[in-house]
C-alpha positions, 0 to 999 in steps of 0.5 A: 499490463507491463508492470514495475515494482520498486520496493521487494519487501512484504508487500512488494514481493506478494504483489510481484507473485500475484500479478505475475500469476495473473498474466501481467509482465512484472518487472521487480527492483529493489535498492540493493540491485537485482541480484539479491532479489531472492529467487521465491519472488520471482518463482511465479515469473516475476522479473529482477531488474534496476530501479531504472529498467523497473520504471521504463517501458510500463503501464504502471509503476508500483511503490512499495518501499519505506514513506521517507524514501518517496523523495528519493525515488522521485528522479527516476519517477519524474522521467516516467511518461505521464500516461503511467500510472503511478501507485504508493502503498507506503504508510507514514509512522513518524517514529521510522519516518523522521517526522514529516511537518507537512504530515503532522499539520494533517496533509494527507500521506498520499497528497505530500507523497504527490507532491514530492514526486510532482505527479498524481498518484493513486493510494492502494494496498497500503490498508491491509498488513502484510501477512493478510496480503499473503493470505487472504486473498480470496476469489471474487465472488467469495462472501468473505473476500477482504475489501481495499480502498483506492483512491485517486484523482484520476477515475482511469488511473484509479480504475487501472489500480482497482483492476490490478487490486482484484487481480491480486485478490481482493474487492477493490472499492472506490475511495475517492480523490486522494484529498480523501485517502486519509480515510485509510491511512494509519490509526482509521477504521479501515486500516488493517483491519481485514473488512469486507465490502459490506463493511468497509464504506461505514468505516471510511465514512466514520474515520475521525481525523482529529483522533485516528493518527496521533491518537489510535494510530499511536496507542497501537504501536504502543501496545505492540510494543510493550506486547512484544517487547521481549521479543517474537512477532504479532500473526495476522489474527492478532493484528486485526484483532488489536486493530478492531479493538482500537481503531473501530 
């Protein structure tokens, strides 16, 4: 598939290489511009192009840039044909997010991110962390494989997603409509913490949306920061422990 990534930080650039790696034509933009995407993420043949190249001409247009900056980007989105695909990775932390309104009265990340960019979306690999995205991807068939949530409203744009996931590494598992994709955000049982297949539907199934975001999500944070406070950063296996323990 032709592919567009807006957005070359952790996440990004991870999906710029696995795709490219496996077959797909992949177009890379940041909001700096082309020339300072750095030569390692397009090293498995990723290309650098503007934010408006990025989104022309593709099967599907990836977000992976800050969940405040989605209104934003929603003039060049607007001029996408509506046979695109469009997939949002981004999360909602409202220390960094400014504090949505929308958010905080419990409308879904993904639902307010639909909105603001006035088409369907689908949610995906906005649920795992950036150094297991790097790093744990396994084979399909592999027994440990990590397992991500998709979800949509559309079943072909959510199969296109799902593809693409398995392709950079990992299950992908059917999550639903968006209305739904709460499940995964921030602070729920399947947030970032690296589940399997077998695993991941009890813990959709149990994510408790009165607690997970202001509650769990928020004593996370907290904790990470008085951990780190002094400096230095979490490693995956730190991540998903601390996830476990106060997400599950």
């Amino acid at each position: 598939m032709k592919i567009g990534i807006l957005g070359t930080g952790n996440i990004g650039k991870t999906l710029t290489r696995r795709l490219s790696v496996a077959g797909h034509e992949v177009k890379a933009a940041n909001s700096r511009g082309p020339e300072t995407i750095e030569a390692d993420v397009l090293s498995s043949g990723g290309r650098a192009v503007t934010a408006a190249q990025a989104v022309a001409d593709v099967d599907a247009v990836i977000l992976s840039i800050p969940f405040a900056r989605i209104p934003q980007v929603a003039p060049l989105i607007v001029k996408v044909p509506a046979d695109t695909v469009v997939i949002d990775t981004s999360n909602y932390y409202p220390h960094r997010d400014n504090g949505i309104a929308a958010i905080e009265a419990g409308q879904a990340e993904s639902v307010w991110a639909a909105t603001q960019l006035g088409r369907p979306i689908v949610k995906a690999w906005n649920s795992i962390g950036a150094e297991s995205f790097a790093h744990r991807n396994k084979p399909a068939g592999s027994a440990d494989r990590i397992a991500l949530p998709v979800a949509a409203d559309s079943p072909r744009e959510r199969d296109l997603a799902m593809a693409l996931v398995e392709d950079t590494g990992f299950d992908a598992f059917d999550a639903g409509p968006l209305a739904q994709s709460w499940r995964q955000q921030p602070g729920t049982p399947a947030y970032c913490t690296d589940l399997t297949r077998q695993e991941l539907p009890d813990a959709l199934a149990t994510a408790d949306a009165a607690r997970s975001p202001k509650r769990r999500r928020d004593l996370g944070l907290a904790v990470l920061q008085e951990r780190f406070a002094a400096g230095g950063q979490p490693d995956a296996e730190y991540l998903v422990r601390l996830n476990r323990a106060i997400y599950m």
